[in-house]
SEPARO-559249 format. One record per atom (N, C-alpha, C): residue in one letter; x, y, z. Coordinates in steps of 0.02 Angstrom, whole numbers, plus 50000, padded with zeros to 5 digits. Atoms other than C-alpha are relative to their C-alpha. Layout:
AXYZ/...
END
This chain:
X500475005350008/X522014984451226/X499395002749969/X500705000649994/X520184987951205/X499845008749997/X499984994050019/X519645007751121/X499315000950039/X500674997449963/X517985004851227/X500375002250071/X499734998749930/X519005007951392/X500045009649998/X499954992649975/X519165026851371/X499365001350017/X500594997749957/X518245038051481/X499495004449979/X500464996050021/X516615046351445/X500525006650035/X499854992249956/X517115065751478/X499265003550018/X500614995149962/X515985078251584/X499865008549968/X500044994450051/X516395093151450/X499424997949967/X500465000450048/X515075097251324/X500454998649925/X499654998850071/X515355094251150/X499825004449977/X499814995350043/X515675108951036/X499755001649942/X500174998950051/X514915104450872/X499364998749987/X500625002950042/X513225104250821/X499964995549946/X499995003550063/X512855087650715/X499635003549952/X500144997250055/X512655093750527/X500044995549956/X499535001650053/X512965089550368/X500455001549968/X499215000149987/X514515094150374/X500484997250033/X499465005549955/X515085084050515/X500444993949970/X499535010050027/X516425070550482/X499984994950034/X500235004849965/X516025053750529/X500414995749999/X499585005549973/X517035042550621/X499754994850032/X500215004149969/X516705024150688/X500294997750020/X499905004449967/X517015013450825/X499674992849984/X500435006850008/X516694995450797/X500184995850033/X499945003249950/X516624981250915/X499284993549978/X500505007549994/X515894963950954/X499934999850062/X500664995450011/X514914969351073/X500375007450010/X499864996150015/X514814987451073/X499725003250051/X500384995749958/X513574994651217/X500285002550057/X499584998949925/X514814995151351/X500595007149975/X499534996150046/X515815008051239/X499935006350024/X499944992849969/X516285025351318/X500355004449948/X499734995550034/X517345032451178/X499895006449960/X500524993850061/X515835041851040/X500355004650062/X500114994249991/X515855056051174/X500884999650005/X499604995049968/X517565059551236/X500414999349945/X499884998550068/X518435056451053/X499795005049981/X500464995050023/X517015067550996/X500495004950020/X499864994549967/X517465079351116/X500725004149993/X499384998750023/X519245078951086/X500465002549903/X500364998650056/X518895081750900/X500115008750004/X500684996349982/X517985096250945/X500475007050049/X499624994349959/X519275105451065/X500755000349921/X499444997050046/X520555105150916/X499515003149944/X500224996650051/X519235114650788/X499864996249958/X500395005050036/X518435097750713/X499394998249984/X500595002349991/X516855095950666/X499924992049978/X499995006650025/X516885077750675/X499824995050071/X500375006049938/X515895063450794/X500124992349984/X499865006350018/X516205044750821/X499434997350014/X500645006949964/X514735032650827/X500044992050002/X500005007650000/X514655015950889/X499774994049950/X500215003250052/X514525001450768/X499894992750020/X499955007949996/X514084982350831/X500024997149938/X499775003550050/X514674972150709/X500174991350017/X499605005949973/X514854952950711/X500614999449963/X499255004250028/X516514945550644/X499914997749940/X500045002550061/X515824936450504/X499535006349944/X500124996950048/X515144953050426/X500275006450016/X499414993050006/X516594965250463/X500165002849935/X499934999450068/X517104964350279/X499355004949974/X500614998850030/X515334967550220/X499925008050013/X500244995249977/X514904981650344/X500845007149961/X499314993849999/X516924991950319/X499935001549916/X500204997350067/X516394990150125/X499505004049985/X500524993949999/X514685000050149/X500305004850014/X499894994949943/X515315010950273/X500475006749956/X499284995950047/X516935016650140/X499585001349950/X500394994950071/X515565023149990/X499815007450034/X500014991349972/X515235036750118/X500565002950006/X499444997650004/X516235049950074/X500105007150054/X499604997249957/X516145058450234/X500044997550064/X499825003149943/X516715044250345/X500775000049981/X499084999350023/X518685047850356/X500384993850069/X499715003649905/X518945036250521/X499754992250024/X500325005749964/X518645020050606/X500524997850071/X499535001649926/X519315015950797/X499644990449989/X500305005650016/X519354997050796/X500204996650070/X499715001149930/X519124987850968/X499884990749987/X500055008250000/X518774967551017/X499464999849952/X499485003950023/X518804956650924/X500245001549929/X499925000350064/X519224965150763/X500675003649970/X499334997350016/X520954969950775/X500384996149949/X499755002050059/X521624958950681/X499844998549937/X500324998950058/X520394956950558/X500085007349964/X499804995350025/X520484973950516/X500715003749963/X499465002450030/X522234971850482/X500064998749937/X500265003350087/X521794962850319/X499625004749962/X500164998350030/X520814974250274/X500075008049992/X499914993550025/X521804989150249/X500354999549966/X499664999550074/X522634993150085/X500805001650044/X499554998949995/X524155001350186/X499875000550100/X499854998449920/X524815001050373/X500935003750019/X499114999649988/X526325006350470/X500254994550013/X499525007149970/X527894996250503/X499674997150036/X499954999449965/X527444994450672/X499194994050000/X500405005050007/X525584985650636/X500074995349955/X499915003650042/X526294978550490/X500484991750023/X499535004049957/X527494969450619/X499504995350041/X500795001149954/X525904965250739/X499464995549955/X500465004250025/X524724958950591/X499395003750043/X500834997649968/X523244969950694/X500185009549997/X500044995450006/X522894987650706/X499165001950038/X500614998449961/X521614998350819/X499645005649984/X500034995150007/X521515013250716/X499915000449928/X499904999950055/X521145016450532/X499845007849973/X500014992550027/X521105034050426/X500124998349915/X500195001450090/X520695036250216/X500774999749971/X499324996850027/X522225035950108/X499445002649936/X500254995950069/X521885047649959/X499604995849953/X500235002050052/X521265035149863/X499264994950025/X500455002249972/X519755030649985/X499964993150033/X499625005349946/X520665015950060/X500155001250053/X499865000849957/X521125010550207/X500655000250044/X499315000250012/X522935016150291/X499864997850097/X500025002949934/X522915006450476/X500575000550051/X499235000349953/X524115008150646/X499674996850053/X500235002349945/X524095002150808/X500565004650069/X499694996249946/X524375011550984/X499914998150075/X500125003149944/X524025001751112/X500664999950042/X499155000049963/X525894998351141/X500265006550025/X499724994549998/X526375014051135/X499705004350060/X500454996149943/X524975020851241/X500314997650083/X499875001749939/X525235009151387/X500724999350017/X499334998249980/X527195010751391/X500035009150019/X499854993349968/X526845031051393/X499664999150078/X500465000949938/X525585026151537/X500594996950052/X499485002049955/X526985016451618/X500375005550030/X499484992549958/X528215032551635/X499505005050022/X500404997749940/X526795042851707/X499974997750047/X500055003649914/X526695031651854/X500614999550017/X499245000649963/X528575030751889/X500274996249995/X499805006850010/X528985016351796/X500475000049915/X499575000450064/X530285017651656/X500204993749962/X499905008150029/X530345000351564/X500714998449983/X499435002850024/X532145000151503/X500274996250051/X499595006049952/X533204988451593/X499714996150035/X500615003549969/X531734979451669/X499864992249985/X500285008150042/X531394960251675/X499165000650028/X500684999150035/X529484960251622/X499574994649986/X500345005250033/X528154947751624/X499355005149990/X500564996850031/X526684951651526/X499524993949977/X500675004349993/X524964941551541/X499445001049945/X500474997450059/X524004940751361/X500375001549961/X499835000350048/X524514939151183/X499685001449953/X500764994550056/X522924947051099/X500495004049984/X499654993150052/X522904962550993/X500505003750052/X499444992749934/X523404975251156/X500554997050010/X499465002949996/X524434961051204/X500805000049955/X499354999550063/X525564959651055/X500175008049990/X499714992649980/X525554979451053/X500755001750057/X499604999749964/X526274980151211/X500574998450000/X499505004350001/X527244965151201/X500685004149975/X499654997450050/X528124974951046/X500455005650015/X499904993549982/X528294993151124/X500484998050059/X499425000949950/X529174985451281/X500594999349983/X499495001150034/X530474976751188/X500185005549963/X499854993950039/X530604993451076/X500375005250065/X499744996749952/X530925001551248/X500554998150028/X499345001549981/X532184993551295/X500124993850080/X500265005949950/X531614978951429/X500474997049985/X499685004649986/X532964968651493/X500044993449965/X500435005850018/X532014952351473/X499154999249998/X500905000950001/X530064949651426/X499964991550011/X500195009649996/X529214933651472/X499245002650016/X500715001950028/X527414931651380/X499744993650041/X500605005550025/X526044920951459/X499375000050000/X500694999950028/X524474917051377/X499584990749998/X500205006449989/X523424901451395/X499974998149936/X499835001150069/X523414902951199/X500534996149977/X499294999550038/X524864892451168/X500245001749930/X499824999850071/X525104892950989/X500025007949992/X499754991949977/X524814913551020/X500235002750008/X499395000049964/X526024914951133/X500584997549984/X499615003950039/X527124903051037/X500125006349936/X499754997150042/X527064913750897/X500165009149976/X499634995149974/X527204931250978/X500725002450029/X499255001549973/X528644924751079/X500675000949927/X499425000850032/X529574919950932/X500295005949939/X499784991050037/X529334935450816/X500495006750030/X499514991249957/X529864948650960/X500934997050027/X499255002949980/X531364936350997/X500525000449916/X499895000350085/X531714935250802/X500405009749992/X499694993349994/X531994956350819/X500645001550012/X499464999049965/X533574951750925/X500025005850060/X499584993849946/X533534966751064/X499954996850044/X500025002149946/X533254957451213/X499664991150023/X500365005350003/X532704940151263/X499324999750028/X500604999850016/X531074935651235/X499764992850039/X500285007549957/X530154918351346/X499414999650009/X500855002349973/X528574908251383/X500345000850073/X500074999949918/X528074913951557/X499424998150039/X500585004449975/X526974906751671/X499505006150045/X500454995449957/X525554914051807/X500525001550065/X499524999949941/X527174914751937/X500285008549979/X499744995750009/X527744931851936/X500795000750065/X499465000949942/X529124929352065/X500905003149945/X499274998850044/X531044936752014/X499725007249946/X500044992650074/X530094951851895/X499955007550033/X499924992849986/X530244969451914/X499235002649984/X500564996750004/X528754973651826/X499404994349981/X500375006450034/X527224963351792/X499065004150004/X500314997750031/X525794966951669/X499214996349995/X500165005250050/X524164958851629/X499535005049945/X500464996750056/X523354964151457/X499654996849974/X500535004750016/X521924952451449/X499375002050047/X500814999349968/X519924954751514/X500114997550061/X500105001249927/X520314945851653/X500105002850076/X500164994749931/X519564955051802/X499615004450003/X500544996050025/X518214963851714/X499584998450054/X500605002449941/X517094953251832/X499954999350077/X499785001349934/X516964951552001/X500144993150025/X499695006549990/X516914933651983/X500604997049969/X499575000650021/X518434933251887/X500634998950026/X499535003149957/X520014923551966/X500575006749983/X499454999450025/X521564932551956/X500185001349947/X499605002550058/X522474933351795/X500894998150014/X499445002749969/X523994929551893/X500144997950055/X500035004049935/X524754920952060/X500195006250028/X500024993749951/X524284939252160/X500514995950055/X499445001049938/X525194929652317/X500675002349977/X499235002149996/X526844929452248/X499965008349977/X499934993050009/X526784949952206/X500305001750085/X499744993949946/X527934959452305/X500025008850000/X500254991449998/X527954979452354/X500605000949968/X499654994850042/X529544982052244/X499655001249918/X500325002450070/X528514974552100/X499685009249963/X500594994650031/X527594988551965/X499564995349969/X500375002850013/X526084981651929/X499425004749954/X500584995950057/X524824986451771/X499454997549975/X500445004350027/X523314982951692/X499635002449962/X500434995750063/X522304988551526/X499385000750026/X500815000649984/X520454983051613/X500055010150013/X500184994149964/X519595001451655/X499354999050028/X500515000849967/X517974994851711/X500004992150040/X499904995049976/X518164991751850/X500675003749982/X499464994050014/X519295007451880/X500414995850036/X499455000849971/X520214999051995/X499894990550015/X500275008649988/X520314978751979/X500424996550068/X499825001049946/X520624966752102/X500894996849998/X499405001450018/X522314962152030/X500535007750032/X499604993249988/X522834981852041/X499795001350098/X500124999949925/X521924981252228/X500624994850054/X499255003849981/X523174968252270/X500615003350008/X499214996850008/X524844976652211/X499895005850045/X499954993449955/X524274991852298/X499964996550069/X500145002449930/X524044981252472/X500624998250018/X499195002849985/X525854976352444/X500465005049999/X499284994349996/X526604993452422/X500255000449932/X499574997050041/X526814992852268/X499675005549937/X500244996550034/X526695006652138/X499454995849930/X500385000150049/X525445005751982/X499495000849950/X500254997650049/X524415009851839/X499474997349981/X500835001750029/X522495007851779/X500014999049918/X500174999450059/X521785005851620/X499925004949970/X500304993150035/X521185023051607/X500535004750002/X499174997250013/X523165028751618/X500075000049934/X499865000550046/X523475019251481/X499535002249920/X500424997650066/X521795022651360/X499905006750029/X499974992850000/X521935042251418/X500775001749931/X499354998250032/X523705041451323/X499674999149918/X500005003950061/X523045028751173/X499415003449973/X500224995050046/X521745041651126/X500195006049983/X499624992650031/X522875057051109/X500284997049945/X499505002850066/X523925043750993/X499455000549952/X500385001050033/X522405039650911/X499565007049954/X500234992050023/X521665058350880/X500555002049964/X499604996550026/X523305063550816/X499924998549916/X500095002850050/X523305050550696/X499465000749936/X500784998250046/X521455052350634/X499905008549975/X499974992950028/X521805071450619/X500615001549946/X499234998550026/X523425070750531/X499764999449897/X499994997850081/X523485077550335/X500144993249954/
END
């Protein structure tokens, strides 16, 4: 989901800013809540990088504008892209992989030779490795998953790639959800369904939407009906531990944070932004 969720680290960073440093950005609508500049940095920095990320608020209607300044500097090689500009950013890269090209969004961008834009996305990938750290292997699994956003559709994608039984998407988005559903069903590996806030009958159950950031924030699903065989997950990292994931743990059952999954989705992401 969301590239502001990784954790500040308690290491120092390594590189004195220069002019030499390589400059990488994070951009976001809003942006202040954003933990990534340092521990990116930092991670940078332990592979022999001299290279820092800085935060960028940006509204929506001048993403274009700002990613066209930003690309005359020729020593910005990077951009981490978080809410709401995943899919916008999408559009505006010259080349992506399959995999965002499938998605229509992307959370990650890096130069192609020709000072363009070559875009991926790892969200999916992240929070399915985050899944098998906790003891939760997705294949054969029937799967509801809460949220059809960017992370959402990541996920959505990477489960079904894993090998999930049955998925069942729901999002209050219909038309969203409507047209996530029918792409990952369109793939053929497994069946694909609108699912509701009932998690009852699932093995594993996901949500990859904000909801629970707050304390006044309901649910994002019917917590009663969670049982202790259930695995239960959730992208939020602030809090660390929401009241959705406080639930599943009261029932016994195993599960996974946000900061599981964006500890994974910035090693994907560093690899990527370092890669020749």
């Amino acid at each position: 989901m969301n590239a502001e969720a990784l954790q500040e680290s308690p290491r120092a960073l390594h590189h004195p800013l220069s002019g030499a440093t390589r400059v990488h950005f994070i951009v976001g609508d809003p942006i202040a809540q954003v933990k990534s500049p340092s521990d990116v940095s930092e991670a940078y920095h332990a592979r022999g990088h001299n290279a820092y990320v800085m935060p960028a608020h940006v509204k929506p209607a001048d993403l274009a504008a700002w990613l066209a300044g930003v690309s005359l500097a020729r020593n910005v090689d990077g951009v981490i892209v978080t809410v709401p500009h995943k899919f916008a950013c999408f559009d505006l890269c010259a080349t992506t992989s399959d995999r965002a090209a499938f998605l229509h969004t992307v959370n990650t961008m890096r130069r192609n030779a020709d000072g363009s834009w070559h875009g991926d996305m790892f969200d999916g990938q992240g929070f399915v490795a985050a899944m098998r750290d906790n003891g939760c292997e997705p294949a054969g699994k029937k799967v509801l998953l809460v949220g059809a956003g960017g992370a959402g559709s990541a996920i959505a994608h990477a489960l079904v790639m894993a090998g999930v039984r049955e998925l069942a998407i729901y999002d209050e988005d219909a038309a969203r959800r409507t047209t996530l559903v029918d792409r990952l069903a369109g793939l053929g590996r497994c069946p694909v369904a609108h699912g509701s806030a009932d998690p009852t009958g699932f093995d594993v159950v996901l949500n990859a939407t904000p909801v629970g950031m707050k304390e006044t924030d309901p649910y994002p699903l019917d917590a009663g009906r969670i049982t202790g065989d259930m695995f239960v997950g959730c992208v939020i990292t602030a809090p660390a531990v929401t009241a959705l994931i406080a639930a599943a743990r009261a029932k016994g059952c195993k599960t996974m944070t946000g900061a599981h999954m964006f500890g994974r989705v910035r090693d994907l992401m560093v690899d990527f932004l370092l890669e020749d």
